[in-house]
N, C-alpha and C positions, 0 to 999 in steps of 0.2 A: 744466577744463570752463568756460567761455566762457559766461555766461547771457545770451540776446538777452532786452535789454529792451524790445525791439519786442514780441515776444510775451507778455510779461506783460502791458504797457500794451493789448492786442489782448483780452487777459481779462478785466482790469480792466475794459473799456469795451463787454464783451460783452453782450447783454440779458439775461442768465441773472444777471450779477453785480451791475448795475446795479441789478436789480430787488429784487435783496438788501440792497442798501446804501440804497432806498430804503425797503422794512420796516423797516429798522432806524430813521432817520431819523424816519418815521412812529410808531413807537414810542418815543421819544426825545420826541416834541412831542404824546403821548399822543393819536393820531390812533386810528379803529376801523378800521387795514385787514386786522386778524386775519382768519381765513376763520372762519367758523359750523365749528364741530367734523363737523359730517356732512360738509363739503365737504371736509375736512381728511383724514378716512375714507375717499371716495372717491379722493380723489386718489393717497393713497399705495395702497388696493389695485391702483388705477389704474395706477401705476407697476410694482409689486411685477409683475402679470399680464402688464405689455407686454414688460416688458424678459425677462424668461421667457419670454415666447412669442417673442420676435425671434431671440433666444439659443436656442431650441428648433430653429427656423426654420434656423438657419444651423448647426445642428450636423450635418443632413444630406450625407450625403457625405467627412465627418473621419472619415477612420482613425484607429482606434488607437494608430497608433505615432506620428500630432502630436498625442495626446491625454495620453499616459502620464506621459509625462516632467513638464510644467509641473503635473499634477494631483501627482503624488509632491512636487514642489517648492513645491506650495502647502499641500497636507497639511504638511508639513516646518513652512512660513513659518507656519501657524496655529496650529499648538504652542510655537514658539519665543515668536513676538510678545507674549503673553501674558506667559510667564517673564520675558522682558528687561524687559518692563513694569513688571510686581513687583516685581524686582528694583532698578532704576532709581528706583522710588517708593519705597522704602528712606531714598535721602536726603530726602525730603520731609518728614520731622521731627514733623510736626504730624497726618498720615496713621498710622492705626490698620492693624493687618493686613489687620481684612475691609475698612476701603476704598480698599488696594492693591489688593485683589482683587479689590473692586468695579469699580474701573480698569481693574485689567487685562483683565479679562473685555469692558468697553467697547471698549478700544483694540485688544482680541484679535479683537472681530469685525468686522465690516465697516458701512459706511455706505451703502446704496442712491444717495441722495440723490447722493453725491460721486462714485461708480460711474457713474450718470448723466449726471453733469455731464464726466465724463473721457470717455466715448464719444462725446459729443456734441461738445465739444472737438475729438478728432480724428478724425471727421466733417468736421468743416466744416475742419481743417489739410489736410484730403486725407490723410487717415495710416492705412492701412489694418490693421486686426489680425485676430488669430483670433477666427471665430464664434463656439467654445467658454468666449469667458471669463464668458458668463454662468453657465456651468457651476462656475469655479471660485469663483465671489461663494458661490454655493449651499456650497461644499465648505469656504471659509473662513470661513464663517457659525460652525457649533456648535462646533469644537474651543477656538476663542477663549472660548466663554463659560463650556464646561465649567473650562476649564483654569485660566482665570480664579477660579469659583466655588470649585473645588478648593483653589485656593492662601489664598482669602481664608477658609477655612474649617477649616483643620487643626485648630487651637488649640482651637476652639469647643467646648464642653460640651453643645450642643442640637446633634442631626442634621441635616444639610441635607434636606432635602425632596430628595431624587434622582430621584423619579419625578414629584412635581408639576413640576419644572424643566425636566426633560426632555423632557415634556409640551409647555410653551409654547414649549419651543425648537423641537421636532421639528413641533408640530402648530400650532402658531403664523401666522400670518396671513404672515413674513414668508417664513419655507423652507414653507409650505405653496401660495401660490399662487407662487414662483419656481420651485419642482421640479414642482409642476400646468404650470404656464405651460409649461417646458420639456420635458417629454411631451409637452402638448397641438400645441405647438408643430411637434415630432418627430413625432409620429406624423401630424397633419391633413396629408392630401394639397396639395400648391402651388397648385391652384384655391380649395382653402376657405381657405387661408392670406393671399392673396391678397385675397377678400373684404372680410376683418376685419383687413388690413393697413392700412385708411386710416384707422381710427380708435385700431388699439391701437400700431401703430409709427408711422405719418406725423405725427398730434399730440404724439409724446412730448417733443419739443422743448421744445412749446409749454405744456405740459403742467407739464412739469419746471419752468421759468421760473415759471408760478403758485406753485407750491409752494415754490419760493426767498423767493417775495416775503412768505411765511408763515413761514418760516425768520428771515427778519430779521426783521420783525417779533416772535421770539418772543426772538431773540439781545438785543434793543434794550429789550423788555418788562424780563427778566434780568439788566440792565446792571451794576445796584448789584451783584449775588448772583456776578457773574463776578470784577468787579472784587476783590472781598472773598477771591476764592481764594488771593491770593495771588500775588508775582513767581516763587515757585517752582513751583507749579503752573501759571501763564502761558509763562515756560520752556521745560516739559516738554511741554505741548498744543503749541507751536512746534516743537522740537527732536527730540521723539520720532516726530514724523511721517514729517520727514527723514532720521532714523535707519533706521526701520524701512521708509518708501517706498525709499531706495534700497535694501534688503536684497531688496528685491520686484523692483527690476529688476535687478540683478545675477542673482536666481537666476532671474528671466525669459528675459534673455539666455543664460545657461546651460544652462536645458533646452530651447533652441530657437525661445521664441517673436519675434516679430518685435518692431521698434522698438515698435509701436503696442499688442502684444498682453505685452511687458516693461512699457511705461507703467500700462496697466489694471491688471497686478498689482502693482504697485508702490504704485496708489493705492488698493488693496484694503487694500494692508499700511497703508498712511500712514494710512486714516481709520479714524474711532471710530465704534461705533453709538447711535444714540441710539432704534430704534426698540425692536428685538428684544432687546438688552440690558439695557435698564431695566426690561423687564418680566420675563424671566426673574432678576435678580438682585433684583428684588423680594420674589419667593417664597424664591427658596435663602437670601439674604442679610439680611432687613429690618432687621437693626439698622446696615446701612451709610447712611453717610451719602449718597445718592443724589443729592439736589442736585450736590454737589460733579463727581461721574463725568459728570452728564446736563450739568452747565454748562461743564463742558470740555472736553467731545467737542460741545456747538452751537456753545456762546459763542468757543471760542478753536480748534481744530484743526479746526474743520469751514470759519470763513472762510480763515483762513490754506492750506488746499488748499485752498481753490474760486479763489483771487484770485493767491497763489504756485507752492501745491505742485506741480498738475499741469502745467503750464509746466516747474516746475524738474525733474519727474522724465522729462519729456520732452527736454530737453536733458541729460540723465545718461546716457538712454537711446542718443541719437543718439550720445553720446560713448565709450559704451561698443562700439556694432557699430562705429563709426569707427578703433576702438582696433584 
């Protein structure tokens, strides 16, 4: 596989990235361009409800049978990713069980944020996918953080909270308005959809880009606390992404979906959460060291996809229908 570094340099210099590496930057020379925590609120409902209603919107008219096969293959890939996580964080030496598990449960769910950024990507590549994959963001969402929690918790002599955890994952802000969104989506007739399309999907763009420029910013704030992880844990935010995004297109391509709709899952697999996951392994897990999981899925695997990954899992992609 052949990587064009026309198209990285095309990311790199995109206003989504840009804007991020000026948070950072901004943060670095202790500037105030953080967002007020309300706007910070809003924005990610904001995202959380568009991209489920777009995703809703466009699952009309998918049969079944382009639906089955990539959903079994993503169920599959949000059990596995987790395990190999754990496992993998094994050799991290200085890493305790519960905060493998705390990891893995990060790197087992998914990132909005990066999800996002990968459709909007190939949007503007002209690279067409399935309407459906907002569906399986939703589907790869809770097995990662169960499986995760489970793992990081065998050993433990206190019970895991099963039902408060459950709770924030299921009823949670983020599978609460992406599965709303995608009903709402689904069901409203193409006239009301239509309506409420110029603000919940034609801004998301723009949208998205603010919320990056908060993202650096918070990546640039956490500079020392990243650093301090460690080359083994820097690494593994690097390599585990690549490990696991390609595992995403490969079974992409597999159970049929296209270049663009193997990319997306791919980049499901490759990112970490930092939304939904820190606050459920807050509850199940609180004596994990949390820092560590939340500074490694912002600070280190969330830039590396947003400026590499999806580029690279895009040319993996092409190489693979090529093959």
């Amino acid at each position: 596989m052949n990587i064009s570094w026309e198209i990285v340099l095309d990311n790199l210099t995109s206003v989504a990235v840009l804007l991020f590496i000026l948070g950072f930057i901004g943060a670095r020379f202790k500037s105030d361009l953080q967002l007020p925590q309300p706007i910070y609120q809003f924005i990610s409902i904001y995202l959380l409800f568009g991209i489920g209603l777009k995703g809703g919107n466009a699952l009309k008219g998918v049969s079944p049978d382009e639906f089955v096969q990539p959903l079994i293959a993503t169920l599959i890939l949000g059990m596995a990713i987790p395990l190999f996580a754990f496992l993998i964080l094994s050799f991290v030496k200085k890493l305790s069980e519960i905060d493998r598990g705390a990891l893995a449960a990060h790197y087992g769910s998914t990132s909005l944020v990066t999800f996002s950024a990968a459709l909007i990507y190939l949007e503007n590549s002209g690279i067409e996918f399935e309407g459906f994959v907002t569906a399986l963001l939703t589907v790869m969402e809770i097995p990662g953080i169960v499986i995760g929690v489970f793992l990081g918790a065998r050993h433990r002599t206190v019970k895991v909270k099963w039902a408060e955890t459950l709770q924030e994952i299921i009823v949670g802000k983020t599978v609460l308005l992406l599965v709303g969104g995608l009903l709402i989506g689904f069901i409203a007739p193409v006239a009301s959809y239509d309506k409420v399309a110029p603000v919940f999907v034609d801004l998301l763009g723009g949208i998205l880009a603010l919320f990056l420029l908060h993202l650096g910013f918070l990546a640039g704030s956490n500079w020392d606390a990243i650093k301090s992880l460690g080359r083994p844990m820097t690494v593994f935010g690097i390599l585990f992404p690549i490990f696991s995004g390609s595992l995403g297109v490969v079974a992409g391509s597999l159970s049929g979906l296209s270049v663009g709709g193997a990319v997306v899952l791919g980049v499901l697999c490759a990112s970490a959460s930092y939304i939904a996951a820190p606050a459920a392994v807050a509850i199940a897990l609180p004596e994990a060291n949390s820092s560590v999981a939340l500074m490694s899925s912002i600070g280190i695997t969330f830039p590396f996809n947003l400026v590499f990954g999806i580029p690279l899992l895009l040319e993996l992609a092409k190489a693979i229908v090529a093959a």
